[in-house]
Every structure is written in C-alpha cells, then in structure tokens.
Residue, then its C-alpha position, 0 to 999 in steps of 0.5 A: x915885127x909889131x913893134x918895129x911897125x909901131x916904132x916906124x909909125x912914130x917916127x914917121x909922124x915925129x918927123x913930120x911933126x919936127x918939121x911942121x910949120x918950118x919955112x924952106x929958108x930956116x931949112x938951110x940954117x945949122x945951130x953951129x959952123x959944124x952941124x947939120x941943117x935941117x935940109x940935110x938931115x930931112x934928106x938924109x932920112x929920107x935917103x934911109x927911107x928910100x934905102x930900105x924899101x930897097x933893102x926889103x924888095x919893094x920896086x921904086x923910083x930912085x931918089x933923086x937926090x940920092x947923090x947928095x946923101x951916098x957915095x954909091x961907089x962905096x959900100x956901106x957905110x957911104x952917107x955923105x957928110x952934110x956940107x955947109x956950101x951944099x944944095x939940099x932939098x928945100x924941105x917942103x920936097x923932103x916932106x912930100x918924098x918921106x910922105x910916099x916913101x913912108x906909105x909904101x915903106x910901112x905897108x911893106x913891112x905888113x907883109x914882108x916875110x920871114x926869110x927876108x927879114x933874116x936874109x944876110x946884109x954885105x955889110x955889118x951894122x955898129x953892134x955887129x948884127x948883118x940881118x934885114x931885121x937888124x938893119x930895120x932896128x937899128x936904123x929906128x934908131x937912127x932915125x929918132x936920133x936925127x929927129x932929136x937933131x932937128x928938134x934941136x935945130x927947131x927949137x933953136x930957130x924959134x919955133x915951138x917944140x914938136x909933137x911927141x905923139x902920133x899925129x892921127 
C-alpha cells in the first residue's frame, strides 16, 4: 500500500504543479476543437477524487459539480465528456476542492484496511480487474494520464513547464 500512497502523494503535487500560475480565463481554452480544457480535466480529477473517498467509506460533502462530470443514472463507466459550450469550474475552485478532497483522501488510505481493499467493485476496470485496490491503481494511472494532458495544454498556452517533483 506504500507505494499507491507515494504514488498519490506525486500526483497530488503534480496536479498542483500543473496548474500553478495558470490564470482562470486560460482554464477554459483547449489546444484543439476536439480536446479537453484545463477546466474540464481539473474537475474531472477532482470528480476521481471525490469518487474514491466514497469508494473506501469515508463520509464527505458532495461535489458540487459532480454533474458536470458523471451521469449518476449510469453505472460506470459514466464521466461525461468535456463539452466545448460547457460551464466548468474556474480552476481556482478545482484547485482548492483537489487540496480538501486530497487531504481527506491520503489520510484515509493510511489507515484503510485490508478487507476493504479487496472488497468486489459492481463494475470491471479496462484490464479486467474489480477490487478497491485495483480501482486505486488504476485511477493512479489515470490520473497521471490527465495531468500529462494538462501539461500539454500548459505548455501550449505559454507558461513553463510544470514541476516533476514533489512540492514540499
């Protein structure tokens, strides 16, 4: 479990990092008529974040904007596609919800036990695996997937590349 903990600590950094210095109104700008905005991917982590303090038991405040980023109607996978007329957070927000929900999240899994970890997800993940702890590793994955999208998007807006290492 030490190393999904070290890997959340990165990612939990590098998503910071990613969108330091970023001003709200680059948030909602996309390299291409078909990609993501910054505004969408933030939220959509943030979204993850959220989903996963669910998934191991901890008892939390709904995202507000969790209907901006899952049809809750469907089972998973729901994420909503990032829509060019959407609204979004402004980045700022995403910002100060990851900060909270990353708190929370890293010091649960300190402590989450063993049974909950393996405890069987209603739904199967790309790769075939259904656990908590299959889940947890896999959305690392996914995580750092959409934070190399918003160093893209960072890049291409102007600003200098993000911060590989941890921040503290």
């Amino acid at each position: 479990m030490k190393q999904i903990i070290d890997q959340y600590l990165l990612l939990t950094d590098w998503f910071l990092s990613v969108l330091e210095g970023i001003n709200d109104k680059d948030g909602s700008k996309t390299i291409q008529d078909e990609g993501n905005s910054l505004e969408w991917i933030a939220g959509h982590l943030v979204t993850g974040r959220y989903r996963n303090l669910l998934r191991i038991g901890v008892d939390v405040t709904t995202y507000k904007h969790l209907d901006k980023f899952m049809d809750q109607s469907k089972p998973p996978p729901n994420a909503i596609a990032f829509e060019k007329d959407g609204t979004y957070p402004a980045l700022s927000a995403s910002v100060d919800q990851w900060q909270m929900y990353s708190e929370l999240f890293l010091n649960a899994l300190e402590s989450v036990e063993e049974d909950t970890l393996q405890k069987k997800l209603p739904f199967t993940l790309p790769g075939g695996a259904n656990t908590l702890l299959d889940a947890l590793s896999f959305i690392a994955l996914h995580e750092s997937y959409h934070i190399g999208q918003m160093s893209m998007i960072r890049k291409f807006l102007g600003y200098p590349a993000m911060k590989l290492g941890r921040r503290s």
